[in-house]
N, C-alpha and C positions, 0 to 999 in steps of 0.2 A: 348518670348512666348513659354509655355508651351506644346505642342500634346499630348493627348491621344487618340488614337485607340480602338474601341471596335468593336470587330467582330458577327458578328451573334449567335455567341453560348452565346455572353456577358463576355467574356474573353478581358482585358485593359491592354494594355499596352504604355510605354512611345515609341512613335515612334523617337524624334530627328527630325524630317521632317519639314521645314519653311510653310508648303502649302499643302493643301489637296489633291493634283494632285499626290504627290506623293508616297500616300495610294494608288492608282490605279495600279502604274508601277507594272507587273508582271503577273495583274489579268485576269481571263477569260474573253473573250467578248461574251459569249454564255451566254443568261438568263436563269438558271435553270429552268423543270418543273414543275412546281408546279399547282395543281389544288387547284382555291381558287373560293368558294362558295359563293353566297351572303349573305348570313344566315351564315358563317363560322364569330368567333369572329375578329374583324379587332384592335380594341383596348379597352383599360380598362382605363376608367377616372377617378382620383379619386375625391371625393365630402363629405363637410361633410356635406350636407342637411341642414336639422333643427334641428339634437339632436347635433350636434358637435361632433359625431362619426364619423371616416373616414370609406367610406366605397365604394367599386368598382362600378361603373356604368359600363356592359358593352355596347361595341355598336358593332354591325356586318358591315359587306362592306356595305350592302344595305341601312341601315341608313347614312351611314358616305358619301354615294354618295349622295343619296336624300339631304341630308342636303344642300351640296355641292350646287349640283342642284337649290336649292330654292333661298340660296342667290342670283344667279348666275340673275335667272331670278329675282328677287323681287328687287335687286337691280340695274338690267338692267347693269351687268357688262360689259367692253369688254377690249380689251388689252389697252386699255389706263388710266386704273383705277390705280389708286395705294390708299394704307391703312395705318395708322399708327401703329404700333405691339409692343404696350405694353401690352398689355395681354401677360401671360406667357404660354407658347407652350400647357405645360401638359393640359392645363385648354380648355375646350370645345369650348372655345370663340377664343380662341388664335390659335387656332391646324385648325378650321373649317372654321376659316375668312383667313386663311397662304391656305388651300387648295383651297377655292374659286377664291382667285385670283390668285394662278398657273393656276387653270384648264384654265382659260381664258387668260391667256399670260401676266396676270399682275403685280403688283408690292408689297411687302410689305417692309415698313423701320422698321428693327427689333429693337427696343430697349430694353435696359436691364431691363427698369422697368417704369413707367411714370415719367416725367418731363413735367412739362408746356411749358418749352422755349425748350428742347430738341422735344416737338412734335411741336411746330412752327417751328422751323427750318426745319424740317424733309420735311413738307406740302411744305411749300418754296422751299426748296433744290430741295429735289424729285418730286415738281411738282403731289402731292398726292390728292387725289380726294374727302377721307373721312376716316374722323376720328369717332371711335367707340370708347366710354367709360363709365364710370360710371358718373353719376350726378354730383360728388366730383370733378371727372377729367374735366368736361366741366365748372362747376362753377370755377375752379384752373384757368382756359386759360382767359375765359373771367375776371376776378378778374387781372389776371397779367397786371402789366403796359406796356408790350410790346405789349398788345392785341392790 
């Protein structure tokens, strides 16, 4: 397996390293200061709406926390939740359902892309609480013969 490192400034390089532990060795344990504002931009999603142009959404902390927040409560989370994570990170659904259940001590099974039988196993495996998808993916699971 391959490592690439990328650092804050977004400078990659090949590290050689088996293990992510090993990006750490050398590093400071003091957290920089940094003053970060609610209203300060936290990330840029991108989206092509309805024209099929790509185009940036952004969203600041304070949204990206509320959001957080709402699942949290709507879905009555707690650290024994875990989720299936086929939605892809970048994607608003993927990025804010992975931070929901960190905030609460919980679980997400990351996968590379959807599979019917890779998120059964996953729900089994991991002992997963709830699956979020699209219509396609939920008619896929039920339609499968291992359903």
């Amino acid at each position: 397996m391959q490592m690439i490192a990328v650092d804050l400034a977004g400078n990659a390089g090949k590290t050689g390293l088996q293990e992510f532990n090993g990006l750490l060795e050398g590093q400071s344990d003091i957290e920089p200061e940094i003053e970060i504002n609610d209203r300060d931009l936290a990330m840029i999603i991108y989206t092509s709406g309805t024209t099929s142009r790509p185009k940036g959404a952004m969203h600041c902390h304070l949204a990206v926390v509320m959001a957080v927040m709402s699942n949290c409560i709507e879905m009555q989370l707690s650290r024994d939740d875990g989720i299936t994570g086929q939605f892809p990170l970048f994607h608003c659904a993927g990025h804010v359902l992975l931070l929901s259940y960190l905030s609460v001590g919980g679980r997400m099974a990351l996968m590379r892309g959807f599979d019917p039988v890779a998120c059964m196993e996953a729900i089994v495996r991991d002992r997963l609480t709830v699956f979020v998808g699209l219509s396609l993916m939920y008619q896929a699971i039920l339609d499968h013969p291992r359903a």
